[in-house]
PAGU-559762 format. One record per residue (C-alpha): residue in three letters; y negated, x, z. Coordinates in steps of 0.2 Angstrom, whole numbers, padded with zeros to 4 digits, always signed. Last residue first. Layout:
<recs>
AlaYXZ;...
</recs>
This chain:
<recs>
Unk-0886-0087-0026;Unk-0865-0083-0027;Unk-0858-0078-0015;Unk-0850-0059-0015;Unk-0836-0057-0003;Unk-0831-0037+0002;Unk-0813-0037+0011;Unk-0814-0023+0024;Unk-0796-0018+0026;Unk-0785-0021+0041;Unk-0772-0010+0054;Unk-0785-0011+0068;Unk-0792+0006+0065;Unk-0793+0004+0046;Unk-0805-0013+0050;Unk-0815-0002+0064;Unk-0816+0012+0051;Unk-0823-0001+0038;Unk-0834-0008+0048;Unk-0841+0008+0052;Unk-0843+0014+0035;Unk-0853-0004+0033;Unk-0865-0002+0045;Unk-0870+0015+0043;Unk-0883+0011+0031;Unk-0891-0002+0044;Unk-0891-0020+0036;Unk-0893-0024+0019;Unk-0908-0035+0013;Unk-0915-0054+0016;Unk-0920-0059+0034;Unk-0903-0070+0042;Unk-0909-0089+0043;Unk-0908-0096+0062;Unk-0892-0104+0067;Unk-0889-0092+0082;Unk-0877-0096+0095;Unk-0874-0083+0109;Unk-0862-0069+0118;Unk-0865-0064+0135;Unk-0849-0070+0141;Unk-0837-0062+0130;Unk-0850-0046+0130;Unk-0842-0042+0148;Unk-0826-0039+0141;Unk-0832-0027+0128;Unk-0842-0014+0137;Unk-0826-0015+0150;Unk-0815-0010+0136;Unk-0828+0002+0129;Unk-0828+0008+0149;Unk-0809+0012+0147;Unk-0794+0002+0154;Unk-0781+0012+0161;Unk-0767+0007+0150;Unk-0749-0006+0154;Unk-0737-0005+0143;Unk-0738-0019+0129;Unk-0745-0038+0134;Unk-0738-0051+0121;Unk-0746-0058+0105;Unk-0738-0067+0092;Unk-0750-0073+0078;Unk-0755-0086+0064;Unk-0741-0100+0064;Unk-0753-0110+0053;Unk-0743-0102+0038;Unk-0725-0112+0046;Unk-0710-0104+0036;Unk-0717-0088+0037;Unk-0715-0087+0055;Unk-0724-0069+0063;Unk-0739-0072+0054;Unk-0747-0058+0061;Unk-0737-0047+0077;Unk-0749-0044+0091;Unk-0747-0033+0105;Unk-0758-0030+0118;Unk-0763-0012+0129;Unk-0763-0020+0146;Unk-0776-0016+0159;Unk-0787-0029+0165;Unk-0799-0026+0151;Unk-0789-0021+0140;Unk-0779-0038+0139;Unk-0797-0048+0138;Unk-0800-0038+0123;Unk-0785-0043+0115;Unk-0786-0061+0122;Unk-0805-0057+0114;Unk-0797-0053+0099;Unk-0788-0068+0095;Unk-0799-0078+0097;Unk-0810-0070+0086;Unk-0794-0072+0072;Unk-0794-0089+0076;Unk-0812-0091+0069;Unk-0808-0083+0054;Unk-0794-0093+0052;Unk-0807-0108+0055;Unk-0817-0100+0042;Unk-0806-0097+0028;Unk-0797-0115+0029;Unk-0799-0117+0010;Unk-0811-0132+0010;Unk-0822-0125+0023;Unk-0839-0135+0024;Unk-0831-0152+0019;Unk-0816-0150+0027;Unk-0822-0144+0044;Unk-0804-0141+0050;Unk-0803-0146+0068;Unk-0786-0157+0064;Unk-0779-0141+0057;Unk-0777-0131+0074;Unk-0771-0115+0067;Unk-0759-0107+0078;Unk-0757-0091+0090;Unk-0741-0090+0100;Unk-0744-0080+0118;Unk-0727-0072+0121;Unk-0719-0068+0137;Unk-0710-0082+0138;Unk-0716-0095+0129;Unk-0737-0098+0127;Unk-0742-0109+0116;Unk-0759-0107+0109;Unk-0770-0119+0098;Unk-0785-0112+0088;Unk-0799-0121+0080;Unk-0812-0121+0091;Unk-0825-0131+0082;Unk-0838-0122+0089;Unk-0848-0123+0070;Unk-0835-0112+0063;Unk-0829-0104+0080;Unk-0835-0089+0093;Unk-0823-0085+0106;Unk-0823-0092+0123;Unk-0805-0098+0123;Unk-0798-0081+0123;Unk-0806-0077+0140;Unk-0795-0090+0148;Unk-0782-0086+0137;Unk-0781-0069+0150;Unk-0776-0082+0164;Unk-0762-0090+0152;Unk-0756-0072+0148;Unk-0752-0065+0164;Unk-0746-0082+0169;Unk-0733-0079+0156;Unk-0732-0060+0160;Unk-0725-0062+0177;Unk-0736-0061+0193;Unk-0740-0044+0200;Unk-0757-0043+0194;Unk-0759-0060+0193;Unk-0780-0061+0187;Unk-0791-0069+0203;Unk-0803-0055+0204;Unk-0808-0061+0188;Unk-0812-0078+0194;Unk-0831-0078+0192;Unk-0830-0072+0176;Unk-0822-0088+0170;Unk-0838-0097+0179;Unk-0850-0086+0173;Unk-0842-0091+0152;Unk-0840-0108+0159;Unk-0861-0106+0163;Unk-0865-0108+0179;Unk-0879-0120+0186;
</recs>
């Protein structure tokens, strides 16, 4: 039996090349959907008007007692948010997003709409065909750093995308 992830890849031939951006967008949510969550608690909501996709936090699937502070589940909006980017690539759109475009509403997390149009690249095609490939794994992580390079490349992935690299220390 198919996976959903199989099942949305099956209809890639079906994206509305010629169709206006909001059905653009709803089929490229699709691929949005699949995004690694706190628990897959999918905590996102998006509107779509126009030729915007609005990102918002979905509150009701806070996991209050694991994340008090709501830091996950924006974290786990923020994935979301970057497979609709991906997604977008993929199919040949450069996307747009705007953060917390309504300061009045804090769960109003992003605007996105599709830019100029971009031949994609094989990263982007690397990319969109790790959506569906992607898994769970609750298993405990071995003790000590990861490569040495790792964190100079997260850091130029985070400068790349108009972000820092936050270091978070827990306590033991």
């Amino acid at each position: 039996m198919p996976s959903t992830a199989d099942s949305l890849h099956a209809s890639e031939g079906r994206f509305p090349t010629a169709g206006p951006p909001a059905d653009q967008l709803r089929f490229l949510l699709r691929y949005a959907a699949l995004a690694p969550s706190v628990l897959n608690t999918q905590p996102w909501r998006f509107a779509v008007g126009g030729e915007e996709a609005h990102l918002y936090a979905d509150r009701s699937r806070q996991l209050r007692a694991l994340d008090p502070t709501g830091r996950e589940l924006v974290v786990s909006c923020g994935a979301a948010l970057f497979h609709l980017r991906v997604a977008a690539r993929h199919f040949g759109f450069e996307g747009a997003a705007v953060p917390f475009p309504s300061p009045e509403d804090p769960d109003h997390l992003a605007t996105f709409r599709l830019a100029d149009p971009r031949p994609p690249g094989e990263r982007d095609h690397r990319l969109f065909r790790a959506i569906g490939l992607r898994r769970t794994n609750r298993d405990t992580f071995a003790a000590g750093a990861g490569p040495d390079d790792a964190g100079a490349a997260l850091e130029t992935a985070a400068r790349t995308a108009g972000a820092r690299r936050a270091r978070q220390t827990r306590a033991a």
